[in-house]
Each structure stands twice: as structure tokens, then as C-alpha cells.
C-alpha positions in Angstrom: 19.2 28.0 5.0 15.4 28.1 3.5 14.8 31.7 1.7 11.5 31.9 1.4 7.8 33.0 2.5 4.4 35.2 1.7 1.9 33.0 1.0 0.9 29.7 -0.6 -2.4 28.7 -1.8 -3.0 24.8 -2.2 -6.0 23.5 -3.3 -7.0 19.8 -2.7 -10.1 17.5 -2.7 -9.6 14.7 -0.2 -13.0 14.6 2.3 -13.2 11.6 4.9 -10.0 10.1 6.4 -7.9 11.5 3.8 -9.1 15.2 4.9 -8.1 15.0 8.3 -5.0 13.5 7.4 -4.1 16.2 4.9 -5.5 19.0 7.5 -3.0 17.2 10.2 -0.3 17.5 7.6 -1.1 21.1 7.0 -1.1 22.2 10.3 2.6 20.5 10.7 4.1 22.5 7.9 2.4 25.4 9.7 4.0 25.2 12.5 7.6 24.4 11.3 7.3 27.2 8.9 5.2 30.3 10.6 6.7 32.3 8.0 4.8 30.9 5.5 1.0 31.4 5.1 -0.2 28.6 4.0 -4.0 29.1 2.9 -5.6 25.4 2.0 -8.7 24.9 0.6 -10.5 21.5 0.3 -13.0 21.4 -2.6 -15.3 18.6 -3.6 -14.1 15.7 -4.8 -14.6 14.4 -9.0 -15.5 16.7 -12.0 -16.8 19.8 -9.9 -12.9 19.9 -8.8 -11.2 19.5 -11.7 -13.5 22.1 -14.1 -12.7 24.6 -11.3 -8.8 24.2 -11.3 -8.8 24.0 -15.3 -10.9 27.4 -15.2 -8.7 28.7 -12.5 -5.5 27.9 -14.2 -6.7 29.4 -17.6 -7.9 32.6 -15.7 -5.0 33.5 -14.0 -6.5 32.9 -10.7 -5.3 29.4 -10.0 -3.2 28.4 -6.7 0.3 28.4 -6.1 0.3 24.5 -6.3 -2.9 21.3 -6.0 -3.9 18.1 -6.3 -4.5 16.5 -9.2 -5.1 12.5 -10.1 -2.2 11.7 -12.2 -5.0 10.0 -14.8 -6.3 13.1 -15.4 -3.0 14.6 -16.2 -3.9 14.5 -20.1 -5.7 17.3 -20.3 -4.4 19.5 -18.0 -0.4 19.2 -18.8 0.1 21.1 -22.5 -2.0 24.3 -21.4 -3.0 24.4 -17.8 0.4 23.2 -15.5 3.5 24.8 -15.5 6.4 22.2 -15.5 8.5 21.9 -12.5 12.2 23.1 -11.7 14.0 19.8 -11.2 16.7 22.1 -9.6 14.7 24.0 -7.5 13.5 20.1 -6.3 16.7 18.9 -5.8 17.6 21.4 -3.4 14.7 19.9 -1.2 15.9 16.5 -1.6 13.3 15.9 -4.4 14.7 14.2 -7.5 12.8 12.0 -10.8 14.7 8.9 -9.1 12.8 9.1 -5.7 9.9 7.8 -7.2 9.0 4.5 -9.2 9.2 4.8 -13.0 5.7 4.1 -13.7 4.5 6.9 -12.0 7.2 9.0 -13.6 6.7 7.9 -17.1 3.0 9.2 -16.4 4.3 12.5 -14.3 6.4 13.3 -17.6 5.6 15.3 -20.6 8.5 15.8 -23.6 11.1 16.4 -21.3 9.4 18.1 -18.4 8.6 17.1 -15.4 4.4 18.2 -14.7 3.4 16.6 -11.7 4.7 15.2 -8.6 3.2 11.7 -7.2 2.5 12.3 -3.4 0.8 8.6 -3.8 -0.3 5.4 -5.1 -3.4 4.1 -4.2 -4.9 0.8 -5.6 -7.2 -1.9 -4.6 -6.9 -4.8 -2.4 -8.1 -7.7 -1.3 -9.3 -6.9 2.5 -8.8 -10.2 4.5 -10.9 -11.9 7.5 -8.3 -13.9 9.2 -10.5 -16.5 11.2 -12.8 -16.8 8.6 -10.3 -17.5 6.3 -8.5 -19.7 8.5 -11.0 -21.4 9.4 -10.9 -22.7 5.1 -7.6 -23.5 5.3 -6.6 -20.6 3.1 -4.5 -18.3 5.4 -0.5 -18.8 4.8 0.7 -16.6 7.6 -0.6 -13.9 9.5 -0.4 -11.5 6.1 -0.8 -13.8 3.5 -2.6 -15.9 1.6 -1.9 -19.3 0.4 -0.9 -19.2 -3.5 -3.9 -18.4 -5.5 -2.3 -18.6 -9.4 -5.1 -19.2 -11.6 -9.1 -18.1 -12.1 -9.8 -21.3 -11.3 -7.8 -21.3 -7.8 -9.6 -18.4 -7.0 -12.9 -19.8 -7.9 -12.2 -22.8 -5.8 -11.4 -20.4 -3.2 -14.4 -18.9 -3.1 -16.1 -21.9 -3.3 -15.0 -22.9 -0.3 -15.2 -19.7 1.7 -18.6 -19.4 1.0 -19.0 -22.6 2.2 -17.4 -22.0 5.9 -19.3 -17.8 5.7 -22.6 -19.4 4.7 -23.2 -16.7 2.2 -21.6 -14.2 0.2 -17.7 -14.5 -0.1 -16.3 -11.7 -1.6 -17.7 -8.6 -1.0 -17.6 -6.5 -3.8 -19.4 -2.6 -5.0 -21.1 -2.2 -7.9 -20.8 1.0 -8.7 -19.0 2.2 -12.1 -15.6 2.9 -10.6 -15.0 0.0 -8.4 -16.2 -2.5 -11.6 -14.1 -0.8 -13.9 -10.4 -0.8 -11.4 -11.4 -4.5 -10.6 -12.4 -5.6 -14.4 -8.5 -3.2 -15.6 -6.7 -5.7 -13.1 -7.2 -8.6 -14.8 -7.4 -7.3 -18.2 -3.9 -5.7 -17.7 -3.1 -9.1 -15.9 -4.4 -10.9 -19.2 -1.8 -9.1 -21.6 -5.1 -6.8 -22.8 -4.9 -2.9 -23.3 -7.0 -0.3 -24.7 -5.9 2.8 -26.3 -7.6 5.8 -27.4 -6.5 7.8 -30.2 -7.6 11.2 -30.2 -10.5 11.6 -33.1 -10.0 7.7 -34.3 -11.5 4.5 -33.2 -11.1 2.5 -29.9 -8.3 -0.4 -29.9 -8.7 -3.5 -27.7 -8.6 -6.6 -27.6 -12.0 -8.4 -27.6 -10.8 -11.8 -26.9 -8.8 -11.1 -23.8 -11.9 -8.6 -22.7 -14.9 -11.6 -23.0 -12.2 -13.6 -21.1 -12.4 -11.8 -18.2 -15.5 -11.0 -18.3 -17.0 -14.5 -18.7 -14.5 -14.8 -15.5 -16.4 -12.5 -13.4 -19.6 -13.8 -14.3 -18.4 -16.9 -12.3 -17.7 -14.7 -9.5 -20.8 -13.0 -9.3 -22.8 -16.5 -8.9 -25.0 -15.3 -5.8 -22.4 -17.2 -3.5 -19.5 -16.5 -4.1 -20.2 -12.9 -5.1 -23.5 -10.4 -5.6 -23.0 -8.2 -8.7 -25.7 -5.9 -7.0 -24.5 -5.6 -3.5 -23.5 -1.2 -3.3 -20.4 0.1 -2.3 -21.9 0.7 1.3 -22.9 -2.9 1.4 -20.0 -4.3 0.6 -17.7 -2.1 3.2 -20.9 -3.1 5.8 -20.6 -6.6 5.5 -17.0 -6.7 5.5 -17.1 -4.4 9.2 -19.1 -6.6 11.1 -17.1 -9.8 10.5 -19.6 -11.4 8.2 -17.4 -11.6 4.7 -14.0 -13.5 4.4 -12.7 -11.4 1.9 -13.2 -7.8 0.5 -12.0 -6.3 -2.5 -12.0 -2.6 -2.5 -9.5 0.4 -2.4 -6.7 0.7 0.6 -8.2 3.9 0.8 -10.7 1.8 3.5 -8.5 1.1 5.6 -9.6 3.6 8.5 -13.0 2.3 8.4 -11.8 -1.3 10.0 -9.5 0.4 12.0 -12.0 2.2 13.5 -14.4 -0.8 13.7 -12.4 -2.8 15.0 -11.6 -0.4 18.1 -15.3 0.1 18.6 -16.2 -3.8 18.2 -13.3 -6.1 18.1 -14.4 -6.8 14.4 -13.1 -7.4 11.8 -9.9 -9.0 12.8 -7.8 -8.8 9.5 -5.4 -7.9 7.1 -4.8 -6.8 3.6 -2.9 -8.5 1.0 -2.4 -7.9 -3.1 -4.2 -8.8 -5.6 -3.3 -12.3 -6.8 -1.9 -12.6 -10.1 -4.5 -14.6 -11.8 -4.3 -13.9 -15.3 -0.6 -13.8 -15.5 2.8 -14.0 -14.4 2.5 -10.7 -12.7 -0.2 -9.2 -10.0 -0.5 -6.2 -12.6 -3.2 -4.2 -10.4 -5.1 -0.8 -11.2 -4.1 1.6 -9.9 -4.0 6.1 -9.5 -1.8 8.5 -7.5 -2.5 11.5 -5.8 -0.3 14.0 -7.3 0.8 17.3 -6.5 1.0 20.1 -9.5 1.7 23.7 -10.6 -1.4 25.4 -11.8 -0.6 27.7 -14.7 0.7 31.2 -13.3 0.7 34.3 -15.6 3.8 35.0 -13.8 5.9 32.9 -10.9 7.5 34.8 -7.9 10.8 33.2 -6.9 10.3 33.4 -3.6 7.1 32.3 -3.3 8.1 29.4 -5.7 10.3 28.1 -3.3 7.8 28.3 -0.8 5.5 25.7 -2.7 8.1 23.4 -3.0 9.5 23.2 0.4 5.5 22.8 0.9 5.8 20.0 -1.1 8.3 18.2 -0.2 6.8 18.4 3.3 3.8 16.2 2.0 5.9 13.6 0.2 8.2 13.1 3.5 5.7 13.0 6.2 4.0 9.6 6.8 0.8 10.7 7.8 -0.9 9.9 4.7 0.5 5.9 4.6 -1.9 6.3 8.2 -5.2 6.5 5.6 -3.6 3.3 3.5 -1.6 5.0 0.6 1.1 3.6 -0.5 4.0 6.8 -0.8 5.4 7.4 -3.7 8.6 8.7 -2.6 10.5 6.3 -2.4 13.0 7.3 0.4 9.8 7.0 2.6 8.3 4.0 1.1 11.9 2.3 1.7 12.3 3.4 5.3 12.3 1.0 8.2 9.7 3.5 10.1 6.5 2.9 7.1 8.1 -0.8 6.5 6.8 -1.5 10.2 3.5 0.3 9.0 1.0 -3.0 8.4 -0.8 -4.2 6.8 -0.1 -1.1 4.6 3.3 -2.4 4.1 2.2 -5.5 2.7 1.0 -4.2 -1.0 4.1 -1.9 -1.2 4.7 -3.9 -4.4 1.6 -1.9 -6.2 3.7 0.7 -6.5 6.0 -1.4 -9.3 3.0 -3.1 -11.3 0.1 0.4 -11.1 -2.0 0.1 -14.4 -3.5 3.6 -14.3 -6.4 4.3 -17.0 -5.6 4.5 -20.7 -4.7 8.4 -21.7 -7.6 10.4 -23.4 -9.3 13.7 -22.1 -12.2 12.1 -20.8 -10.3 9.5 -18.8 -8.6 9.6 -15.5 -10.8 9.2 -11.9 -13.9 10.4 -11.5 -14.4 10.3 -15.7 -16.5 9.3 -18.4 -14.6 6.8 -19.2 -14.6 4.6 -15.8 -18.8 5.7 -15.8 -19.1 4.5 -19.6 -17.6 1.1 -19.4 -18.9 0.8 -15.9 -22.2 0.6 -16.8 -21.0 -1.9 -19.6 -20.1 -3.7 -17.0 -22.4 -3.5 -14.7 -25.3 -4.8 -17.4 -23.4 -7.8 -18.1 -23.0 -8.7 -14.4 -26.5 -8.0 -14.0 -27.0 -10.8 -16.8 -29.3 -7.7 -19.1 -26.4 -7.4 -21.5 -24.0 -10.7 -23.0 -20.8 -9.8 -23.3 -20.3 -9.3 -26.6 -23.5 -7.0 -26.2 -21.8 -5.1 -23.3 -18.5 -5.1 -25.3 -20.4 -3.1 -28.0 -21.9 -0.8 -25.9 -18.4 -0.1 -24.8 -17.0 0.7 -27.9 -19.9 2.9 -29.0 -19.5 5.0 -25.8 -15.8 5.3 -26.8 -16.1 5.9 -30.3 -18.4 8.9 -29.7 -16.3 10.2 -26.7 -13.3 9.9 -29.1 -15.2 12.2 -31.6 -15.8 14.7 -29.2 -13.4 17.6 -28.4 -11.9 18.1 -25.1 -14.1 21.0 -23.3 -10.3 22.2 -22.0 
């Protein structure tokens, strides 16, 4: 029998899809538990968010649980979040085996648990069906034929192009997108970077100008446009124009919704190919839920916040918006394993690359804005690669000198 009640704040920053989702969610728990007052508040999404919690948390005046990217756990775990009872879990059917050991090796600090992963949410390649089709290049209704190598994917785009009669892959060019699309195939390529606090960047330059030179290829004018916006891309993809579409599954409302309104785009969504590698190693983040840093914790109200949560992690409303859960009872069930095509990446959950640790890293960061405009010069052809590869580790070096405003 559930002892529990008062009140439970929850801060959280999802806008769009997500938001109504979440608000949907809310409302459930509301009216299961009237006993509880839950008080939500949404607050804007990126750094605005996350300097508010850390000065919340470090004031005393932080909410009773949130949502934090689990990239941007780093800064936040040692002083700001109070570590979770794995008993006080258990008795809600929460355990550290629900949920995949990537996201727990992250989740974890020394021998304490810090955060809870509501989610994992990636990027995918968005699929025309008749346009792909229509090259030969469609295995089944949710899947591609085999595409194992830079150059299959090349020759894949070659010839999508071909049957489009323009762009083939529509892509964004803003920092974040370039920077989880350029981390797939690194990761894919055996690369890593690390980032030692108050030393020196560590990567591997070789691996780095590989890729690179690769999507240079890509971003031919044909194939792909290295200055076509994050709008542009989710545009031309809608209206049935663009065989394929790499982007997060986080869009996956948007064609729903255009295709109720105008019958386009007929598609699905499928992984990320494993191009690089033996594995389809994919960036990757997770919505996560945590414990904001209390001066003192109320037992009752504690239990409260975790029946809360465990009401987010079991309810399939937020696979609706394209998340992948990260509770694994649910991601296992026969009810989301009917979900598609959200079902058909379920895999991203095994092979998530999520940033390198540093302060400044994480979503919405420095880090994904530095080497995004890295990136973005050499795609734009105003930087080689060893020149953007410089500018890269310059930016890092001097981030790595500075001291975490936290």
C-alpha cells in the first residue's frame, strides 16, 4: 500500500511534441494519485535551464526531482544531485538492471546511483519508401538493403539523387546536428576524444580527417548541401521531395502529422548503417530524471517523487514523440514492440555514444557549438581539415583551461 503525499515539484524542459506528451503524462499521475500535488514546471530548453537548476540546487530552492541530459551529468553529480535510494526504487519496481548498461555506466558515480534514464534518443536515418524503392534500395517495408561501407553509402546516394533529381540526403547544418552525425562515424571508426580536466585534448587525428574527408563526399551539392538549415532539411523531407533524412527520432511527430494532413511523406525510419565498422555505434543522449540537492529530504515526500517517477519510466506515452525507453521492461514489452517505426532502432539503446565527459560538454554545450562550427567551416570548404581539426583543438585546449562556473 503507497504511503505517501504533500507535494512534488518537477521541473523539466521539453517544448513541442515532447511537452504535450509530458503534460499528458502529468495529468495521468494526477489523476491516479489526487493525493499527491504534483506542481510541474516547463522551463526553456539549453543553458538557460541548466544554470537555473545548478543555482536552484546550490540555494536550497531546487525541486523535489527534474530533468536533466545525462551528458550534462558531469558537473552537476559531485555537488548539486543527491544520489538515489536503490531500495526505496526497488519497491517501485525500479532496479540498475532495468535499464541498458551504457546508460547506467553514465547514470553512476563511485558507487551511487545519480540519475535515472527516462530515455534514449538518437538520430536516424528518416526513409521515403517510393522514392527509395523506386532505386532499388528498399529491403522490406522497414529496411534498407545492406549498406556496409562509405562507399556503399556513397553509391547510394548517387543513385537516389539520380531517381529525386536533386538533393538526397537531407541534412541541418547547425552545430548540434553536425557534431551527433560527424560522433557516429567517428565512434564507428574506433576514434575517441577525451578531455582531461586542466590538460590537453586527446584524439585521434587520423580517424578524425577520415571522416571528415568522408563527409565532404556527402556534401557534393547532390548528394547532400552542407548549407541547407535544420528547417530546410525537416521541409524538404515533409513534402515527399527527399529520399532520405538524417536527423533525431525526436521528428517523428512532424511526418506523422504531415502525413495526416497530406498523404506525404509515406515512410519509415531505420538505424544508422554501420559504415565505419563492425557496429552501427550511433550518438546518442537520454532524458534523465534526477534529485536536485535538498538541504534536507522528507520521507514521505521522497516516496512521493519516486512513485512519480516510476510513473514516467512505465508509461508509453513518450515512445509516442519517437524515444526509445530506457526501461527496459517497457522497451521489451510486446505493447511498444508493435510501436513502429519507433521499434525499429530499439537497438540504439545497446551501441548510444553520448559526448565525451568534461563540464562544458553534454547537449546544448560548448563543446557540440565549438567543434560544430569546426565543422561546419570545413563543409563549407572555408577551412581544410587539418585547418578545422586545429581550430578544434584550440577551442578545447582553452575550454579545458577554464574552470567550471559550477
Amino acid at each position: 500500500m503507497f504511503r505517501g503525499g504533500g507535494k512534488v515539484r518537477y521541473w523539466n524542459l521539453f517544448g513541442g511534441g515532447d511537452g504535450v506528451r509530458m503534460v499528458e503524462m502529468q495529468n495521468a499521475f494526477r489523476e491516479q494519485h489526487p493525493e499527491i500535488n504534483l506542481e510541474a514546471v516547463t522551463l526553456s530548453w539549453g543553458a538557460p535551464y541548466y544554470t537555473k537548476l545548478a543555482m536552484a540546487a546550490a540555494g536550497g530552492r531546487a525541486p523535489e526531482v527534474a530533468v536533466a541530459h545525462l551528458t550534462r551529468l558531469p558537473q552537476y553529480a559531485e555537488d548539486l544531485l543527491d544520489p538515489f535510494d536503490l531500495d526505496l526504487l526497488a519497491e517501485f519496481d525500479v532496479r540498475p538492471e532495468h535499464f541498458p548498461s551504457v546508460l547506467l555506466e553514465h547514470a553512476t558515480y563511485g558507487d551511487k546511483l545519480m540519475a535515472v534514464p527516462l530515455d534514449v534518443h538518437t538520430i536516424v536515418l528518416y526513409v521515403n519508401r517510393p522514392l527509395v524503392e523506386q532505386a532499388g534500395l528498399l529491403a522490406s517495408p522497414d529496411a534498407l538493403v545492406e549498406l556496409s561501407s562509405p562507399e556503399d553509402f556513397l553509391s547510394a546516394l548517387d543513385e537516389l539523387s539520380e531517381v529525386a533529381g536533386g538533393v538526397a540526403l537531407a541534412t541541418a547544418n547547425d552545430t548540434a546536428t553536425l557534431w551527433r552525425c560527424f560522433w557516429t562515424f567517428y565512434r564507428q571508426a574506433g576514434g575517441d576524444i577525451v578531455l582531461p580536466e586542466g590538460g590537453t585534448v586527446e584524439y585521434d587525428r587520423e580517424r578524425m580527417r577520415e571522416v571528415l574527408e568522408f563527409w565532404l563526399q556527402v556534401f557534393d551539392g547532390k548528394r547532400a548541401s552542407a548549407t541547407m538549415d535544420y528547417g530546410a532539411g525537416v521541409a524538404a523531407f515533409a513534402s515527399g521531395e527527399t529520399p532520405l533524412l538524417v536527423n533525431g527520432n525526436w521528428e517523428l511527430p512532424t511526418f506523422v502529422t504531415a502525413q495526416e494532413e497530406t498523404g506525404k511523406p509515406d515512410f519509415t525510419m531505420v538505424p544508422i548503417p554501420a559504415l565505419f565498422g563492425p557496429e552501427p555505434l550511433v550518438f546518442a543522449d537520454s532524458h534523465a530524471l534526477v534529485l536536485p540537492r535538498q538541504w534536507s529530504r522528507d520521507p514521505e515526500t521522497d516516496r512521493s517523487a519516486y512513485l512519480f517517477i516510476s510513473s514516467l519510466l512505465k508509461d508509453i506515452t513518450w515512445a509516442g514523440g519517437g524515444h526509445v525507453p530506457a526501461y527496459q521492461p517497457l522497451a521489451t514489452s510486446e505493447e511498444y514492440l508493435e510501436l513502429r517505426p519507433q521499434s525499429n532502432y530499439r537497438g540504439a539503446a545497446e551501441v548510444a555514444q553520448l559526448d565525451p565527459p568534461a563540464w562544458f560538454s553534454g547537449a546544448g554545450s560548448e563543446f557540440e557549438n565549438q567543434l560544430g562550427q569546426a565543422l561546419f567551416a570545413v563543409y563549407r570548404r572555408t577551412l581544410t581539415p587539418d585547418e578545422g581539426m586545429d581550430q578544434f583543438e584550440a577551442a578545447m585546449n582553452k575550454l579545458l583551461k577554464t574552470p567550471s562556473p559550477v
